[in-house]
MDTraj code that builds the backbone (N, CA, C; nanometers):
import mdtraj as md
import numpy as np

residues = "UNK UNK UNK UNK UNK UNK UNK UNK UNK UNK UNK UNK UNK UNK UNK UNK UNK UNK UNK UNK UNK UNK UNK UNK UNK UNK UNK UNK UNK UNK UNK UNK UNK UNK UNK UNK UNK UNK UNK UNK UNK UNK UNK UNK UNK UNK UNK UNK UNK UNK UNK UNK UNK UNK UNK UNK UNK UNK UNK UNK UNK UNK".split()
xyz = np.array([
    [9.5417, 11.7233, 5.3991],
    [9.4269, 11.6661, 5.4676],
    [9.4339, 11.5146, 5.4548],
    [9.4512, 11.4560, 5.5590],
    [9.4252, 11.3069, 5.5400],
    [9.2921, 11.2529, 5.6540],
    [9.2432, 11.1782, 5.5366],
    [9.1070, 11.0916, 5.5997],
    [9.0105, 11.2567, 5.6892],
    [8.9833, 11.3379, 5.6466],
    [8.9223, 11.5047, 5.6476],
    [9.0063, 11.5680, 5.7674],
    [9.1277, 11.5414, 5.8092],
    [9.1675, 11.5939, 5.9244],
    [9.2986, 11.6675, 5.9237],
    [9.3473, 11.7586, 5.9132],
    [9.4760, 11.8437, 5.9150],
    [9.5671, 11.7628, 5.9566],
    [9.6881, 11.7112, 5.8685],
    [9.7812, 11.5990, 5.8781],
    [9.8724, 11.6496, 5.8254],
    [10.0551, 11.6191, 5.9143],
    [10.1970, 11.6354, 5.8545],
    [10.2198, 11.5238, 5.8282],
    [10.2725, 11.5560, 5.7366],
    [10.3437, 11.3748, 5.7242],
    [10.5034, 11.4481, 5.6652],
    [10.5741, 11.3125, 5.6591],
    [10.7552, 11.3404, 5.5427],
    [10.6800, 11.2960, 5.4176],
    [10.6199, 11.1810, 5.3868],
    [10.5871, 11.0841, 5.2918],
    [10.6224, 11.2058, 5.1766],
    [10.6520, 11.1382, 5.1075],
    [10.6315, 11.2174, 4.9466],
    [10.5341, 11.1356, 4.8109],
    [10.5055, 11.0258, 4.8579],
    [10.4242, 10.9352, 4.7732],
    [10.3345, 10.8701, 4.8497],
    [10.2187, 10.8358, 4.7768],
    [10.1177, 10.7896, 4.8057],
    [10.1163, 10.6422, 4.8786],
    [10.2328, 10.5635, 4.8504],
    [10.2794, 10.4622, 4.8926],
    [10.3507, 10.4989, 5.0675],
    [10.4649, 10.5601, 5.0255],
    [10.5276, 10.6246, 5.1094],
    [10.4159, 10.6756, 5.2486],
    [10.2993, 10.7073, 5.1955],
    [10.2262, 10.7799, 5.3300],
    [10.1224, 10.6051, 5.3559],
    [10.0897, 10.5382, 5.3447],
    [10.0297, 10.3960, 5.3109],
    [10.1070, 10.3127, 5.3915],
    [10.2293, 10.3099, 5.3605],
    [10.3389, 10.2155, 5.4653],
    [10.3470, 10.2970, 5.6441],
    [10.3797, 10.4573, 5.6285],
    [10.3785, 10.5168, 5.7366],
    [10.2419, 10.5116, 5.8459],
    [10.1693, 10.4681, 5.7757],
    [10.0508, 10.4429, 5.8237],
    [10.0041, 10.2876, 5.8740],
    [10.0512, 10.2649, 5.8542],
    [10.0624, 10.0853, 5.8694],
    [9.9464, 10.0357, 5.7617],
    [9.9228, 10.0853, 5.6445],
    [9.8079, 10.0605, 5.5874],
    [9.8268, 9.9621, 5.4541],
    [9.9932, 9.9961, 5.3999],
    [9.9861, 9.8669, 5.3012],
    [9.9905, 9.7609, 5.2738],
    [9.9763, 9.6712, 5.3952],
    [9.9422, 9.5259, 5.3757],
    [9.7610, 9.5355, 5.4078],
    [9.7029, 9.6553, 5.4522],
    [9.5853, 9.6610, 5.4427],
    [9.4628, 9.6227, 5.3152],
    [9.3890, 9.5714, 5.3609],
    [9.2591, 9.5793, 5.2567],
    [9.2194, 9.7674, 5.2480],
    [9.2695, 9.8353, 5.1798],
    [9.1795, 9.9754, 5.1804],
    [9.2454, 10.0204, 5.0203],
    [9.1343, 10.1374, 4.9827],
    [9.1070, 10.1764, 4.8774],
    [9.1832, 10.3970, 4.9355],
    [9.2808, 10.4031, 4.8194],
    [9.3370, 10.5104, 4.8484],
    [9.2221, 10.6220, 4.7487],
    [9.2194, 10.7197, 4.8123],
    [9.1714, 10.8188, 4.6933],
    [9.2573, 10.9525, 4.7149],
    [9.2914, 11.0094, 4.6095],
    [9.3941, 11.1849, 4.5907],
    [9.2685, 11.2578, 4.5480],
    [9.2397, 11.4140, 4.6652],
    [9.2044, 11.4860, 4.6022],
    [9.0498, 11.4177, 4.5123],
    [8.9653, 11.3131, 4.5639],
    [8.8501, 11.3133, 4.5123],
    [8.8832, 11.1993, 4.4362],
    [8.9587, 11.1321, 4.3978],
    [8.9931, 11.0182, 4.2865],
    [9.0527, 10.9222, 4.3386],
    [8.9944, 10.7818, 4.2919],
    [9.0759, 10.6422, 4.3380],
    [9.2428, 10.6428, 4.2737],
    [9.2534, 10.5900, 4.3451],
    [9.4373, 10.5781, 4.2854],
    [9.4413, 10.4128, 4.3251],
    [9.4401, 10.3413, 4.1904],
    [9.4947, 10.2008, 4.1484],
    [9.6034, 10.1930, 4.2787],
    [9.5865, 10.0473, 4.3855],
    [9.7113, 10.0263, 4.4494],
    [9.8326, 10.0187, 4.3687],
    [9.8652, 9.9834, 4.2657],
    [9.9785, 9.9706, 4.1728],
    [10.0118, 10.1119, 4.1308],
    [9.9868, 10.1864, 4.1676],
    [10.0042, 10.3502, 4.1393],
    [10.0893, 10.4410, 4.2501],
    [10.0165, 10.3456, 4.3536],
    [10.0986, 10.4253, 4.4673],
    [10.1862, 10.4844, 4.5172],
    [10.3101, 10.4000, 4.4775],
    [10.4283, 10.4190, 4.4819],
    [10.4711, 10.5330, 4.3816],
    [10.4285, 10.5582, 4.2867],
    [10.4598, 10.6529, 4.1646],
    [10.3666, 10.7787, 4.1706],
    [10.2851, 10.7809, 4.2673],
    [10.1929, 10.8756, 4.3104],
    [10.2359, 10.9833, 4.4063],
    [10.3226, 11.1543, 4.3647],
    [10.3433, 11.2219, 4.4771],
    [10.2170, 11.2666, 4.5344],
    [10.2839, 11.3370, 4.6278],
    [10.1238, 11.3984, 4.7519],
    [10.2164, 11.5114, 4.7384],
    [10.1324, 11.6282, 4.7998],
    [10.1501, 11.7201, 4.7920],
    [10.0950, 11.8413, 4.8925],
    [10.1857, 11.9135, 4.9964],
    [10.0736, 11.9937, 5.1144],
    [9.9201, 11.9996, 5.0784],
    [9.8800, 12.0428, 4.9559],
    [9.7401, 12.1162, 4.9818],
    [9.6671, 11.9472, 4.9103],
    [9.6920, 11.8551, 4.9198],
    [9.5629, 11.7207, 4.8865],
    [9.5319, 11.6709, 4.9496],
    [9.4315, 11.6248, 4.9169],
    [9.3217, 11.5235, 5.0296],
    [9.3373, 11.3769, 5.0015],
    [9.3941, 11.3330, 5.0939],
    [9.4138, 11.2312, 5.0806],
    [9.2919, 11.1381, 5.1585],
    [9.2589, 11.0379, 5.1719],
    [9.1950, 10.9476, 5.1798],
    [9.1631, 10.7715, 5.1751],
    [9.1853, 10.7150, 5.2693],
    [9.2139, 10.5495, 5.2543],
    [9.1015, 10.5450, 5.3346],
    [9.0175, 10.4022, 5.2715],
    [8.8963, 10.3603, 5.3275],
    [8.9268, 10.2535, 5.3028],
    [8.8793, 10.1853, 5.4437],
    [8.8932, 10.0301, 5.4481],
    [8.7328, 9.9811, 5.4045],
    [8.7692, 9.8568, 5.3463],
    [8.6472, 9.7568, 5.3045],
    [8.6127, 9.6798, 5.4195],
    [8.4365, 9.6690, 5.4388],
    [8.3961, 9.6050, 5.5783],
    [8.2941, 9.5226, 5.4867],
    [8.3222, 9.4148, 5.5551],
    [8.2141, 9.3017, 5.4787],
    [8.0981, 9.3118, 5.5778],
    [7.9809, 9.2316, 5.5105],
    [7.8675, 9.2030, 5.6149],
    [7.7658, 9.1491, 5.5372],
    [7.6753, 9.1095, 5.6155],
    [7.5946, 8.9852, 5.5616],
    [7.4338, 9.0228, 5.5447],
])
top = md.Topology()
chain = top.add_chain()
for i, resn in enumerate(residues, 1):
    res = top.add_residue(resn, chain, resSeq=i)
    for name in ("N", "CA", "C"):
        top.add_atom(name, md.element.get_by_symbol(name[0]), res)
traj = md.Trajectory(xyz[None], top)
């Protein structure tokens, strides 16, 4: 599941699915399965068919 929606990916790491996404030069916050995952983690972070993955971007406002 990525971002609540039935998703294939190759990625095997959390990084790995972040770049495929065009998301790691992004401002966003990854979460596995219900939990933040440190950007410095990413890369060392597998995924796995059955997790939920999740990246939320930060929106400022005044």
């Amino acid at each position: 599941m990525l971002n609540g929606k039935q998703a294939w990916c190759e990625a095997s790491t959390l990084g790995a699915l972040a770049r495929s996404l065009g998301l790691a030069e992004r401002r966003v916050m990854a979460e596995l399965n219900g939990e933040a995952v440190p950007r410095a983690d990413w890369d060392a972070v597998p995924i796995r068919a059955d997790d939920r993955v999740e990246f939320v971007q930060f929106v400022g406002g005044g």
